[in-house]
MOPAC internal coordinates of N, CA, C and O (Angstrom, degrees):
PM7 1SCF
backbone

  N    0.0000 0     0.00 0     0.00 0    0    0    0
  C    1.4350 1     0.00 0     0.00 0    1    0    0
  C    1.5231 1   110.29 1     0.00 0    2    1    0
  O    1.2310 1   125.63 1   141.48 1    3    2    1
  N    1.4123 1   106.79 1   -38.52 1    3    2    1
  C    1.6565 1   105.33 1  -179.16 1    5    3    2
  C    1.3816 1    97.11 1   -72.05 1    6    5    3
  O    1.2310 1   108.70 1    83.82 1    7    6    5
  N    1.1160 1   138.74 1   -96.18 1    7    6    5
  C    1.5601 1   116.80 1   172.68 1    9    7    6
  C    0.9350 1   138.00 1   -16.11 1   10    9    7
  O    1.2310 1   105.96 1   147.42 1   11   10    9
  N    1.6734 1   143.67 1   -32.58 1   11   10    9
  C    1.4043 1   125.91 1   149.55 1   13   11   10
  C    1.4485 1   118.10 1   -49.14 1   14   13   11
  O    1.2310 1   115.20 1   143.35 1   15   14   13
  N    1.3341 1   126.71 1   -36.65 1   15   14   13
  C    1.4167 1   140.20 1  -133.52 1   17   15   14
  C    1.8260 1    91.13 1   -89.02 1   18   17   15
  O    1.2310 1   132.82 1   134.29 1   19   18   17
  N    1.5466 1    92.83 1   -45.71 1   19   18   17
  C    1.5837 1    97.87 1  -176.55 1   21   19   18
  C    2.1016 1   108.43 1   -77.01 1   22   21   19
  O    1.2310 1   129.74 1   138.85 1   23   22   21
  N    0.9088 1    98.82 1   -41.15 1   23   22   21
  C    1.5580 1    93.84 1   171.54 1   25   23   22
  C    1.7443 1   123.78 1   -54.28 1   26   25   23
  O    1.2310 1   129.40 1   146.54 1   27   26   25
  N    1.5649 1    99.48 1   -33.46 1   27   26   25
  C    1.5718 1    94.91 1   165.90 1   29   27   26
  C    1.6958 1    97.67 1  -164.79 1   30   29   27
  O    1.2310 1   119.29 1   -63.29 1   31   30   29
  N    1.4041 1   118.95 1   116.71 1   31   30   29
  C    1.3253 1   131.49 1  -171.20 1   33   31   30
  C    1.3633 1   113.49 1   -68.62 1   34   33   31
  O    1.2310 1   119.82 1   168.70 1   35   34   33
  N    1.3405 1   117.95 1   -11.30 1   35   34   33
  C    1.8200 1   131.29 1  -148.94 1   37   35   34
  C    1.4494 1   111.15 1   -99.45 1   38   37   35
  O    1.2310 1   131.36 1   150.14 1   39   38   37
  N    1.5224 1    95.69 1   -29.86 1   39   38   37
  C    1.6242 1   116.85 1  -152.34 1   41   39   38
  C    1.4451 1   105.77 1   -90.11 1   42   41   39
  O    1.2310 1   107.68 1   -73.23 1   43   42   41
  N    1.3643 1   140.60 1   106.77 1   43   42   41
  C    1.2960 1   118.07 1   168.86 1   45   43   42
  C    1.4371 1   129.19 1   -70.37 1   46   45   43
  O    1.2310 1   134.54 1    -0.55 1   47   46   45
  N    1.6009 1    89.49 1   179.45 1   47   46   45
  C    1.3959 1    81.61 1  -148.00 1   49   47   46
  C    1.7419 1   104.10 1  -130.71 1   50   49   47
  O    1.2310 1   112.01 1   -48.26 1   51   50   49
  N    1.6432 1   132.68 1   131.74 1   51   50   49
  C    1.2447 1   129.74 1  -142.56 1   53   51   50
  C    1.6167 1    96.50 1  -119.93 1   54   53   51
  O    1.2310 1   122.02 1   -58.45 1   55   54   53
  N    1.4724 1   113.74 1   121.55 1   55   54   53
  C    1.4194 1   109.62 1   174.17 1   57   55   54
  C    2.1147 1   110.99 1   -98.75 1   58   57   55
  O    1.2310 1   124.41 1   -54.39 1   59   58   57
  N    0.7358 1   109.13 1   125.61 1   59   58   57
  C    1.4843 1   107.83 1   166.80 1   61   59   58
  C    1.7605 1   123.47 1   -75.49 1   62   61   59
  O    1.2310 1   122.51 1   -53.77 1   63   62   61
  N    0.9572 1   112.80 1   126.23 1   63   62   61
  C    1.4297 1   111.42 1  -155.69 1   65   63   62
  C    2.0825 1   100.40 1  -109.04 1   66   65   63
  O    1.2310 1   107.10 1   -73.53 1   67   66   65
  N    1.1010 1   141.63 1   106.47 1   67   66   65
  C    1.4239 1   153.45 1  -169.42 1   69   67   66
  C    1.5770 1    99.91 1  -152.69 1   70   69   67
  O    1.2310 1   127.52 1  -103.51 1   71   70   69
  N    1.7207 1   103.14 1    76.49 1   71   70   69
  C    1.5157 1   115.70 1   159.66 1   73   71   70
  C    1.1256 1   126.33 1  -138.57 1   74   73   71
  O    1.2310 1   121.75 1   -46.91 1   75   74   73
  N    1.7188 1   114.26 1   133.09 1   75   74   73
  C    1.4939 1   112.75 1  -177.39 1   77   75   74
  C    1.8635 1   102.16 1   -59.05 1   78   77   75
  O    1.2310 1   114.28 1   139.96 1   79   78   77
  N    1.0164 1   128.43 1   -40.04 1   79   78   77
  C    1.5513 1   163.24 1  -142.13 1   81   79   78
  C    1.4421 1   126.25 1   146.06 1   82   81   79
  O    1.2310 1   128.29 1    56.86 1   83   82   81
  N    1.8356 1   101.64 1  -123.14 1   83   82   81
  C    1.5495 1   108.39 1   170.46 1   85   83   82
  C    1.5266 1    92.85 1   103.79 1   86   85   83
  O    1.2310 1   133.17 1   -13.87 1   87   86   85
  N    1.5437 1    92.16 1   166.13 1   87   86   85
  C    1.7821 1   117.97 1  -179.33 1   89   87   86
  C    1.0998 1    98.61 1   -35.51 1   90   89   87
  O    1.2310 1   130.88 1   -52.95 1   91   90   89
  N    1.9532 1    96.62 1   127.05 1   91   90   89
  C    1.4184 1   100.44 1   151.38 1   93   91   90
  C    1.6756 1   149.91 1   -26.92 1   94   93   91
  O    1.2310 1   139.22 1   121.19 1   95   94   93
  N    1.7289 1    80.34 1   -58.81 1   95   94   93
  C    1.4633 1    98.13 1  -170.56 1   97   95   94
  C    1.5287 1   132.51 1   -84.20 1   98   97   95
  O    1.2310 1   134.43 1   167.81 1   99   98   97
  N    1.4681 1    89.70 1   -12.19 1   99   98   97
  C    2.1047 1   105.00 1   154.43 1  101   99   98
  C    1.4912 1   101.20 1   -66.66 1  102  101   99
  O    1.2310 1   115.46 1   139.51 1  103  102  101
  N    1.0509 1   126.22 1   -40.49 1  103  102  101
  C    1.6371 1   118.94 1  -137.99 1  105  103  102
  C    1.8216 1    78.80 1   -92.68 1  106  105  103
  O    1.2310 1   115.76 1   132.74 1  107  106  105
  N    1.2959 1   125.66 1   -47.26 1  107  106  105
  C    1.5053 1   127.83 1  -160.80 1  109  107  106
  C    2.1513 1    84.32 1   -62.87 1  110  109  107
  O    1.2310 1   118.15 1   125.25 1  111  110  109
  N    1.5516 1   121.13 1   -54.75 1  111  110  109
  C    1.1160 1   101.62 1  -165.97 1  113  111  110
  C    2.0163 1   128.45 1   -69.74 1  114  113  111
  O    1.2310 1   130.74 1   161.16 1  115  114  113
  N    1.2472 1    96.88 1   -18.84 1  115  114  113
  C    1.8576 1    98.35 1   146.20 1  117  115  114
  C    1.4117 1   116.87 1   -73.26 1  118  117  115
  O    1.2310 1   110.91 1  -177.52 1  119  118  117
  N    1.1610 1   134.70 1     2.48 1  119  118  117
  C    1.5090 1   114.90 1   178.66 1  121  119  118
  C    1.5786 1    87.46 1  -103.31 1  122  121  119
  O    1.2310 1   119.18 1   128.51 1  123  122  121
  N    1.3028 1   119.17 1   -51.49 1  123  122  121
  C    1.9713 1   112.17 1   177.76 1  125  123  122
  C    1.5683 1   104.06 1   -45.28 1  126  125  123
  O    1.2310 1   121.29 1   124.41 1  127  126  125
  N    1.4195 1   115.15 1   -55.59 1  127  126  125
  C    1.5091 1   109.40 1  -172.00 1  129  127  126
  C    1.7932 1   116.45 1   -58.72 1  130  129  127
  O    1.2310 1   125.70 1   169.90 1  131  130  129
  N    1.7486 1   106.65 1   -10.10 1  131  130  129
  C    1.2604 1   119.46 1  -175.56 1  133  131  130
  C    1.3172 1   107.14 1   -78.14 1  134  133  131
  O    1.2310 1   114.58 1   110.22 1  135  134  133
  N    1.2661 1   127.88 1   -69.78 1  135  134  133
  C    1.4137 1   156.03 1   149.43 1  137  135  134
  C    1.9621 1   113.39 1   -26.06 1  138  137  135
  O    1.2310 1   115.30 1   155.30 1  139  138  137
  N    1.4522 1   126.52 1   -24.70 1  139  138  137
  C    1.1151 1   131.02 1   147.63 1  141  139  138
  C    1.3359 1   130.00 1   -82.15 1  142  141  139
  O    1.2310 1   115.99 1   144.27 1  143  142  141
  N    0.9722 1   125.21 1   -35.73 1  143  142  141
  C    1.6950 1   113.93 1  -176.26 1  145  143  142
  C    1.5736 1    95.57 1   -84.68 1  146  145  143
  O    1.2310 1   133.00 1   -23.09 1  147  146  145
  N    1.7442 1    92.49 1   156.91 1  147  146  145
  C    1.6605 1   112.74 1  -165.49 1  149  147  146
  C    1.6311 1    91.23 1   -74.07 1  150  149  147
  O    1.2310 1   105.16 1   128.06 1  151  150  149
  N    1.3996 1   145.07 1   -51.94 1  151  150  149
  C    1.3958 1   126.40 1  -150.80 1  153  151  150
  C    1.4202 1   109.80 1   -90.20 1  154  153  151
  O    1.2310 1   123.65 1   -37.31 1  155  154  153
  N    1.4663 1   110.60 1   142.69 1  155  154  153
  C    1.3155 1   111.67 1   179.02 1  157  155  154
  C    1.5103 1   120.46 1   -41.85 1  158  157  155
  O    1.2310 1   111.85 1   -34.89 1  159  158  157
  N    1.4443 1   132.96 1   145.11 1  159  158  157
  C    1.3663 1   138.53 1  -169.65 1  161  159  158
  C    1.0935 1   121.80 1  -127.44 1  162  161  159
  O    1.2310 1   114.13 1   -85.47 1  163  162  161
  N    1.5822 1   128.71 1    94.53 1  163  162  161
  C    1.6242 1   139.89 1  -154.22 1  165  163  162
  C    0.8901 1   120.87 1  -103.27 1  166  165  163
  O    1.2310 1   114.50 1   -71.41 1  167  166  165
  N    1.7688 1   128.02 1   108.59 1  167  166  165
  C    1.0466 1   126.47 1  -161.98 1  169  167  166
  C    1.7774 1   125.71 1   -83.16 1  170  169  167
  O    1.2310 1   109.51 1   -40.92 1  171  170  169
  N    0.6251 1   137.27 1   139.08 1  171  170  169
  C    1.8344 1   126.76 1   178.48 1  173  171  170
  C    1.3736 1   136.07 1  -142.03 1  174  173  171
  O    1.2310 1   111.31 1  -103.24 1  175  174  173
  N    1.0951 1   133.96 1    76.76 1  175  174  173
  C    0.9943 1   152.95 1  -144.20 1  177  175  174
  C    1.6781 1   111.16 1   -56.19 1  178  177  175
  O    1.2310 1   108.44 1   -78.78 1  179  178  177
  N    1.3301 1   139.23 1   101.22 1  179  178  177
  C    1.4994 1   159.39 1  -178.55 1  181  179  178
  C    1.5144 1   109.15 1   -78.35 1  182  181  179
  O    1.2310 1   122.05 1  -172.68 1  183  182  181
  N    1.1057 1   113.67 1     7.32 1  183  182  181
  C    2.1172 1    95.46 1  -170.52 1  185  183  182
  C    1.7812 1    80.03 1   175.89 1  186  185  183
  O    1.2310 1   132.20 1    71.70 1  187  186  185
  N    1.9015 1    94.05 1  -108.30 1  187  186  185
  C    1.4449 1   111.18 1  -162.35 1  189  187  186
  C    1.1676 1   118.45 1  -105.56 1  190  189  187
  O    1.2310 1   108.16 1   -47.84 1  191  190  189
  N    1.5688 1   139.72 1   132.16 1  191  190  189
  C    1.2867 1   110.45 1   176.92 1  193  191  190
  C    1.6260 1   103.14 1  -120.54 1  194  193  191
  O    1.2310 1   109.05 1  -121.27 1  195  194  193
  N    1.1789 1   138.11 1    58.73 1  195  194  193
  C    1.8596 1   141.15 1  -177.46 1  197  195  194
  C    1.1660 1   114.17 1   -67.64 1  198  197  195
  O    1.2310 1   116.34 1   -11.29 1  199  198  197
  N    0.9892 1   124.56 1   168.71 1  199  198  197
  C    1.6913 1   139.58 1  -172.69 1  201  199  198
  C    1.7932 1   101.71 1    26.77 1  202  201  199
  O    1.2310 1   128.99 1    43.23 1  203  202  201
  N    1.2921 1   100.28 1  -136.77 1  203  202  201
  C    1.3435 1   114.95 1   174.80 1  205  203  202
  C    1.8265 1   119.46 1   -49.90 1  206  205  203
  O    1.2310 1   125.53 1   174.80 1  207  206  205
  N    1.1461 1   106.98 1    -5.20 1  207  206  205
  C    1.4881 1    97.61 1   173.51 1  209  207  206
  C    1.9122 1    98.27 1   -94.60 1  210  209  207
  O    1.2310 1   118.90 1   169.06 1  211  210  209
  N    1.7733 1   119.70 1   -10.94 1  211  210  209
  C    1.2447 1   100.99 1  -165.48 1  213  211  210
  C    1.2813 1    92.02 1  -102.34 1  214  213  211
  O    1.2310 1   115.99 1  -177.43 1  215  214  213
  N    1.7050 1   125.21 1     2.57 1  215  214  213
  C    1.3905 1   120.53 1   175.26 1  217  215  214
  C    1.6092 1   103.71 1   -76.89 1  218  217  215
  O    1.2310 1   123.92 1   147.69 1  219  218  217
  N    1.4911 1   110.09 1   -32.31 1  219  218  217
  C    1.7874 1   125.94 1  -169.74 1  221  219  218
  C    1.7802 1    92.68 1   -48.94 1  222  221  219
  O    1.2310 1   126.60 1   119.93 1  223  222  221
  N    1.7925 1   104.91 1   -60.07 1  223  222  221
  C    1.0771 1   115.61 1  -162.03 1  225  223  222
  C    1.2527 1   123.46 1   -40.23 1  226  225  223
  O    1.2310 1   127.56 1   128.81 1  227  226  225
  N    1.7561 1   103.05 1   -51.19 1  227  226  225
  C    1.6339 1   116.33 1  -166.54 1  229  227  226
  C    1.8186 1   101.93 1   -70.69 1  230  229  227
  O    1.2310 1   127.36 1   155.60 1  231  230  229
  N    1.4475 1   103.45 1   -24.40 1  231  230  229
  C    1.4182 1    90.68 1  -173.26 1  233  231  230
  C    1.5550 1   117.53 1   -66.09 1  234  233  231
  O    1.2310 1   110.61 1   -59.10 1  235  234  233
  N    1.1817 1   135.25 1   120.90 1  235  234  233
  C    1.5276 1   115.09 1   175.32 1  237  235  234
  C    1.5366 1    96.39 1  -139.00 1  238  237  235
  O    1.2310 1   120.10 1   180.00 1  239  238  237

């Protein structure tokens, strides 16, 4: 995401979301990296989104 973000600041930007869950603290550091880059970050759910991947989801 930080590398898309810097290649073009304007462009949003679409995450695909395919999680059973998993570690907190991965899932908390894509939502900071979400919440830092300048272009909007759209979440969309591909399969499963549980625990911390359905917290990823709601965040947009």
């Amino acid at each position: 995401m930080v590398y898309l973000s810097i290649e073009n600041d304007t462009k949003d930007l679409y995450l695909f979301i395919n999680s059973p869950g998993g570690w907190l603290i991965l899932k908390v550091a894509i939502y900071d990296t979400m919440q830092f880059v300048q272009p909007d970050v759209h979440t969309i759910c591909i399969g499963l989104a549980a625990s911390m991947g359905s917290f990823l989801l709601a965040e947009e």
